[in-house]
N, C-alpha and C positions, 0 to 999 in steps of 0.2 A: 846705634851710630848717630841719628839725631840728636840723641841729649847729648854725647860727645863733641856736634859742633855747636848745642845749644850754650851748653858748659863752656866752649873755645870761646863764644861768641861775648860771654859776659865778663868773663875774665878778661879779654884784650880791653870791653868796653872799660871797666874799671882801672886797669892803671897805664891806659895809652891817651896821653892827651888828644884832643880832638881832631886835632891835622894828620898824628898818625894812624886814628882809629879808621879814619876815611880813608884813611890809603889802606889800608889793611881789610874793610869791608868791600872795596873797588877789587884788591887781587882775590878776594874770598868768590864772590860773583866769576871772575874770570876764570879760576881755578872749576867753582863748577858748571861756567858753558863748555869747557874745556872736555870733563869727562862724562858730560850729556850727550847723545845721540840725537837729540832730538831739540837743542837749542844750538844758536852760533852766532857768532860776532858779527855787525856789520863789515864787510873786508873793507869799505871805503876808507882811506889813510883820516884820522884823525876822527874819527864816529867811534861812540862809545856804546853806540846803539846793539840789544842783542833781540832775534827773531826765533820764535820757536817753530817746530818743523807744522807743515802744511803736507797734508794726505790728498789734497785737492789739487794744489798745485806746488809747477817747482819755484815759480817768481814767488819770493817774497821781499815785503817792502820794510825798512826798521823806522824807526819812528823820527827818525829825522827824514824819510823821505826816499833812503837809496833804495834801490831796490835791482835786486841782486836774483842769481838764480840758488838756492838752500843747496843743491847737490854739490855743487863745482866752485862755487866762491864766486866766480866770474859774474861780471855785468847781466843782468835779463836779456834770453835769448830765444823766447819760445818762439814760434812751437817747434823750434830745430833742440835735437838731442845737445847733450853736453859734446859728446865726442863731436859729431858736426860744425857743434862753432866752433870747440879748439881747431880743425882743420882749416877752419873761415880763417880763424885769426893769425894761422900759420901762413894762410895763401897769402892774405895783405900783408902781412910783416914782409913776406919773399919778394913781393913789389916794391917794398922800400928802399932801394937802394940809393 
C-alpha cells in the first residue's frame, strides 16, 4: 500500500503543475487525518493546523495555538468529561433567549 501512494505521489508530482500539485498533496494529508484514529484537524474555522492523539491528555493544542479537546472537537474543557460540557453548553444556550 505505501509504494501505491508512493507511485500516486510521483506521478501527480510529474504532470500537475505546481498550484495543482499543492492542492492535491493539501487533500492527500486531509484524506489521511480523515482515516487515522489517532490524528485530527484543528476544528477552529480557518486552521489548517492537524494534532496527533495524546494518551496523557484530552487538551491538545495545533500549532497555531487553538487548543481543543482530541475526543469531542469542542473548545478545552478539562477536567469536566466531554458529556458534562455539552450539558454546560446546552444549559447557557437554554439562557439565551
Amino acid at each position: 500500500m505505501l509504494l501505491e501512494i508512493v507511485m500516486m505521489f510521483a506521478v501527480a508530482q510529474a504532470f500537475l503543475d505546481e498550484a495543482d500539485f499543492a492542492s492535491y498533496q493539501r487533500q492527500m494529508a486531509i484524506d489521511f487525518v480523515k482515516r487515522s484514529s489517532e490524528m485530527t484537524q484543528c476544528p477552529h474555522r480557518g486552521c489548517d493546523g492537524y494534532v496527533g492523539f495524546s494518551k496523557r491528555r484530552r487538551t491538545v493544542k495545533c500549532c497555531e495555538g487553538h487548543r481543543f479537546c482530541f475526543a469531542c472537537g469542542q473548545d478545552a474543557h478539562a477536567p469536566v468529561s466531554c458529556a458534562e460540557a455539552k450539558a454546560w453548553r446546552a444549559y447557557e444556550d437554554s439562557l439565551k433567549v
